[in-house]
Each structure stands twice: as C-alpha cells, then as structure tokens.
C-alpha angles and dihedrals in degrees: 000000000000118000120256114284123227108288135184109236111217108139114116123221081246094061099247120133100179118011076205109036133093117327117206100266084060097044096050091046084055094061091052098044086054097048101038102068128116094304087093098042087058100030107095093051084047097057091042091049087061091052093246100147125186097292096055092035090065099040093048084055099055091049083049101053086045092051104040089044091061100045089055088046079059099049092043095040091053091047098060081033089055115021093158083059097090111174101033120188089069099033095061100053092049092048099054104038109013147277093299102042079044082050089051106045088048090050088045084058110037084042085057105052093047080060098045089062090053091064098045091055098043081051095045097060094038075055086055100043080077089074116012089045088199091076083064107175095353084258112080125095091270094051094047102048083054094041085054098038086053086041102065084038079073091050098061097044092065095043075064092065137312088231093046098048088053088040086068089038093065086055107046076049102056079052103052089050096070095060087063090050098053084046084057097043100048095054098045104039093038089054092236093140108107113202080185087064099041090058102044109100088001084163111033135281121275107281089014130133113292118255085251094055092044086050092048099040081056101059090084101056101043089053096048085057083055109039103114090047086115087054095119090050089048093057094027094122080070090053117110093212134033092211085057098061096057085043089051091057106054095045087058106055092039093054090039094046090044081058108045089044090062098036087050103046089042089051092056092062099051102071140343131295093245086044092048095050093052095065121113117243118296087052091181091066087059103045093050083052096054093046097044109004144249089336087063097059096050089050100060091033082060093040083055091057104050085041094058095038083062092035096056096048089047091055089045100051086044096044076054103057093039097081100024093067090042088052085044093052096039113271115086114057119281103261087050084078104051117101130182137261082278099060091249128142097240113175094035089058085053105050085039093053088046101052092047077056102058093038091047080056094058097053093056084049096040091040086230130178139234083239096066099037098062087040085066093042083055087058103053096043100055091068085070099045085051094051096048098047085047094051091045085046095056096042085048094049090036094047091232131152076003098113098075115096097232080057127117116258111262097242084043096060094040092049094040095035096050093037088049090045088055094049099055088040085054084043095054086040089052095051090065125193096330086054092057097043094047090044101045084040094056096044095052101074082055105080092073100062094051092052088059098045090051095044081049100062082029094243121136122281103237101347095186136074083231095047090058095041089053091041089044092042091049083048109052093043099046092062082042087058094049095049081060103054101036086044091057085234097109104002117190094206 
C-alpha cells in the first residue's frame, strides 16, 4: 500500500475537529439532503423503463440494501479508522494507493456532483413545467437561462459561508420530506394500493427481458437515489466532532432507505409496469395521478421542487468542498484552496459552478435528459466508491490504523471492506460500454489538472510506473470512445 499523503492534522484528543463546525443533527441532515433529490420522484418509471417488474424490483432491492449498507459501513468504518483523513473521499484513496489514484477519485467525485447539479435542475423545471407550461421538459432555452440564473443564487449563498448555507438546507430538508409523506399516506390510508397489480407479470412478461437483465437494468438507477449518501464524510473537515460524521452516516442511509423502500414498493400496486414506464419524468407525479387524481400530481411536482431547491445547494456546497480539501492536502493546484473572509472556498464554488454551467449549456444544445445526465454522474462517481472500499478493504486485511479505540473491529473492516468492494466492482460491470466511454471521457481532462497541481508544489508529474499505465490507458480509450460516438457506431447520447 502507498504510504500515507500529506494530510492536515486537526483532530483534537478530545475528538473535536472544529469548536464551531457541523453538529450531528446538520450533518445528518446533510446526508439526506444529498440523497433525497429527484432520483425518488422518477425512480419507479425509470425502473420500469428498463423492464425491471416486481420480482426484479424487490430483489434488486435486497442486493441494494446489502450493498449500500456496506458501502456506508465503509465510509463510516474509515472515518473512526482514519480521523486525520478530512475530506474523505479524496484522502482515502490517496492514502491507500498514491497522489494520482487520490487525484482521480477526488475529480470522479467533484465531476459528479457538477453534474449532478445539471440533472436537478433539468428535473426541477420539468417539475415546473407542470405548472408554468413554458419550462416544458426543464431543457429547453427558457428553463436553462433560469436554471442558471438560480444556479449562481446558490452560489452566493455559500460564498456566503460553508455553515449558513447548511444551516437553510436543514431547513429546505425538513420541508421536501413532507411531500413524500403525503405520497405515502394517500396511498395507504385511501386504500389505492392494488396486490392484484403487484402480482400481475412478478416475474416478467413472456419475451421479455430475463430476471437477470431486469435486475441488472435496474443498478443505475437505485445508486443514483443514493449517491450523496457519503455526504457527512465529503464535508467532514466542517464537522464539530469526528465520532458525528460516521453517526451521520448511518442515520441518513437508515431513515432514506426506510423511504425509498415504501415509495418504491407503493408505486409498484397503482398501475402496471408498461404503463408505468411510459410516464413522463417525473414518473410519481404520474402515478399519484393516476391513484387520486390531478391534485396528486401537483403535490409531488411541488414535492420535486422543494426537493431540488435543497438538493442543488447541497451539490454546490459539496462540489465545493470536494477540491478544496484535495488542494489543501496536495493534489489539486494551489488557488483551488483559498477561501474568503468568510471561510469560504472560494475559488473551488466558482469553478464548480462554472463547470455545472458549460455543461447546463450542453444539454440545451445536445436536447439531453435528466436521465443521462445522472447516468453520467453515476459514472464518475463509482471510481471513488471503488477506491474507498478498496482502501478500507487493504487496511482491514493489513491490520493497519485498527489499534485506536474509536477504531473498527478487525473482522468488521475486512467483511465490510471486501463485501463493499464486491458491490462497487458489480456496480462498474453493470454500467457496460457507455459506462467506459462517459467515464474515461470525463477523466481524461483531468490530467491536466493534476500535472499542474503537482509542477505547482514541484513535485513530479506521475512518478510511478502505475500512475503512467492508468494515465496512458484513460487516455487511449477515451479518444477510442470518442471515434465511436462521433462515428455513430457506439453513440453515448
């Protein structure tokens, strides 16, 4: 294993990072601000449009608690393991397999999470379409001058300060969740759940896809509901206390999973899987139409909004703090660390901010969809998942950062480490080739970056003979990728 980067040691005997910073009610509300975003209001048409029934549906759940579960066991396990490591997503990866594999699994993430933003607001002002019938579908001229408008309103509001910005998204949080509740209890209190229609087709419908390929087709679309679900460890330099992050954590993904569970299994008794996959985004609209009429749709459609308006300022503070921890630590150049009188990064929120910009622009030039957008946010972010299970994985099977008392239980980290390990390896395999071409295409641009981070700090560009295979082979088949889809043989869009 790599030897330790450069870190910024900050956490107190006492436990304390920050007197001043996130307490556990924030950062909790942090990891379900970042997970509940659209992803559920459009969840159950896109698992139908990719032929999954109810069958599949509940099997693909149970892989996915197991999965998840473990992936959040990782997260929570290596931040009572390594402490010291703020930031985490990129710190873990440094520290386990060097400065560039640290790089890339911090520009996975931050790339993620621009586009991430891309996709909420594509899905808010579909959302508003329902009622201002100008927005359309959320991806036409109008709907991107406000997105970006609203967009750089965020902005300022974290420029403003990383702990008053969090501080409204608690509460725009408490206020999306009771959408989701009324969705919940309409359907349950006014009887609209049908067991007739859960079990018709459980398995599938005659040549249809097999159970296998419904299971699979269904992988993107449950991580992307709970991408975010690390949001605690991202921002974990602003928590007060070390033992709060891992507890965050694990609050979060209990009360989200709970959620989506219900919503997802509901969903599946109001209409039929080919009806349900016909729906236009977002697809719960439609099915709380269908169940209690017009006001149902204008319930979640408002539910989407409030959701998204949470959800966006959440991506930007953490596409923020992405790169600002990795320049602080020594990856990312220099600039990207300096922050204003006000402690906040300044530089990272607006490169971030600028990026989700260019690439809002493309979808109004390219017509793209909230759908493929978040599949490429899914991508990117599964480079950093890899690397952290792996890292949590090796220190678990090495012994290693294990003695402290705060510290996971040996057979904890190697169980939780290898299982979560699995898990992210079945999640790139069941990507496929689009998956390959989006994420190589994205990482590409990135090694640039890194080489001027490095020159900066005079250090050398790619040191190991690892470091230049993994640079050459992102390379090569990121222009390979793009011969394909220029070419109309393999197209992304």
């Amino acid at each position: 294993m790599a030897q330790d980067h450069e870190v910024v040691e900050r956490v107190g005997d006492d436990g304390i990072i920050d007197p001043n910073g996130l307490d556990l009610f924030r950062l909790t509300m942090m990891v379900i601000t970042a997970s509940i975003c659209g992803g559920i209001f459009s969840l159950a048409g896109d698992m139908a449009a990719g032929g999954a029934n109810s069958g599949a549906v509940i099997v693909s759940w149970a892989i996915c608690f197991i999965g998840v579960f473990a992936l959040m066991m990782v997260f929570n396990g290596l931040s009572q393991a390594r402490p010291d490591l703020t930031g985490g997503i990129y710190a873990y990866a440094a520290a386990g397999f060097g400065d560039y594999v640290g790089f890339n699994s911090a520009w996975g993430y931050w790339i993620s999470a621009c586009l991430s933003n891309v996709s909420f607001a594509l899905l808010l002002f579909s959302a508003l379409g329902y009622f201002f019938p100008v927005f359309g579908e959320g991806n036409n001229m109008i709907s991107i001058i406000c997105a970006s408008v609203f967009l750089w309103f965020l902005t300022f509001l974290v420029t403003r300060g990383v702990k008053e910005a969090a501080g409204i998204n608690t509460i725009v949080t408490l206020a999306k969740l009771v959408p989701l509740g009324m969705f919940v209890l309409s359907i349950v209190l006014l009887g609209k759940f049908n067991p007739d229609i859960f079990m018709d087709n459980f398995w599938g419908e005659p040549g249809g896809p097999s159970f296998g390929e419904q299971v699979v087709s269904t992988m993107i679309a449950l991580v992307w509901v709970f991408t975010g679900i690390e949001g605690a460890v991202v921002i974990s330099g602003r928590a007060k206390y070390v033992k709060d992050v891992g507890r965050a954590t694990a609050f979060g993904f209990i009360a989200v999973f709970v959620l989506y569970l219900i919503i997802s299994l509901l969903s599946l008794g109001i209409m039929p899987r080919e009806e349900m996959a016909q729906l236009a985004t977002p697809s719960m609209a439609g099915i709380l139409e269908h169940a209690i009429g017009p006001v149902g749709a204008a319930v979640v459609n408002l539910g989407v909004v409030l959701s998204l308006v949470g959800a966006m300022l959440g991506y930007v503070i953490i596409a923020s703090e992405t790169p600002f921890e990795a320049a602080r630590q020594g990856s990312f150049p220099k600039s990207f660390a300096k922050t204003n009188d006000r402690g906040a990064p300044i530089v990272t929120v607006l490169v971030s901010s600028s990026i989700t910009q260019l690439f809002l622009v493309l979808s109004a030039v390219a017509a793209s969809t909230y759908q493929f957008f978040y599949s490429c946010a899914v991508n990117t972010i599964l480079i950093p998942y890899v690397c952290s299970a792996a890292y949590y994985m090796v220190i678990g099977w090495k012994n290693e950062h294990l003695d402290d008392p705060r510290a996971p239980k040996l057979a904890t980290a190697r169980f939780f480490g290898t299982l979560g390990f699995i898990y992210t390896i079945f999640l790139v395999w069941s990507t496929g080739l689009q998956g390959v071409m989006i994420t190589t295409i994205l990482f590409a641009p990135g090694i640039l970056v890194y080489a001027a981070g490095e020159k900066g700090r005079g250090k050398p560009v790619l040191p190991a003979a690892h470091d230049k295979v993994i640079a050459l082979v992102v390379v090569i088949v990121a222009l390979i990728s793009l011969y394909l889809h220029f070419s109309g043989i393999a197209p992304i869009v």
